[in-house]
C-alpha positions in Angstrom: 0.0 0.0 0.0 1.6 3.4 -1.1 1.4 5.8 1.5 0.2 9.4 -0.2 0.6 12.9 1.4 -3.5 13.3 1.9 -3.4 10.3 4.0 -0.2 11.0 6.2 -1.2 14.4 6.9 -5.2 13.0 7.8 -3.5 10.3 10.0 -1.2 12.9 11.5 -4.1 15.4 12.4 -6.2 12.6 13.8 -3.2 11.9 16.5 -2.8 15.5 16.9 -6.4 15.7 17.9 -6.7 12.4 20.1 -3.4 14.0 22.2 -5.4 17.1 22.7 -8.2 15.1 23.9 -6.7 12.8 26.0 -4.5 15.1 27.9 -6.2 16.1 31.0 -7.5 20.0 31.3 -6.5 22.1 34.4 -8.7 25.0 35.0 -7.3 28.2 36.9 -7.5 28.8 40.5 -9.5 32.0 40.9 -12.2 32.9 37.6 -10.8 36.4 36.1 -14.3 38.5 35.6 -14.3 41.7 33.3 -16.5 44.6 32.8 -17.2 45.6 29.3 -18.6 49.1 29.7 -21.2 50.1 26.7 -20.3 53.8 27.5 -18.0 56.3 30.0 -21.2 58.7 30.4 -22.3 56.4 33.5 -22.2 58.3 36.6 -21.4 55.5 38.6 -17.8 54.5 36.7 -15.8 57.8 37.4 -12.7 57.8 36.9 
């Protein structure tokens, strides 16, 4: 069976892709929570 570049590269993304999915996730220690302001005219956000 000859071996053409289509297939190596599939074969080599599918590996790629199980890695990624069999490594376990971490998740941070403390959730980072931002405030998107719509506009600076609030009274309440003075700077």
């Amino acid at each position: 069976m000859q071996f053409t570049r289509r297939s190596v590269q599939t074969a080599a993304a599918l590996a790629v892709m199980g890695a990624f999915m069999a490594s376990p996730v971490w998740a941070q220690d403390k959730p980072k929570i931002a405030l998107v302001m719509k506009s600076l005219a609030n009274e309440f956000f003075r700077t």
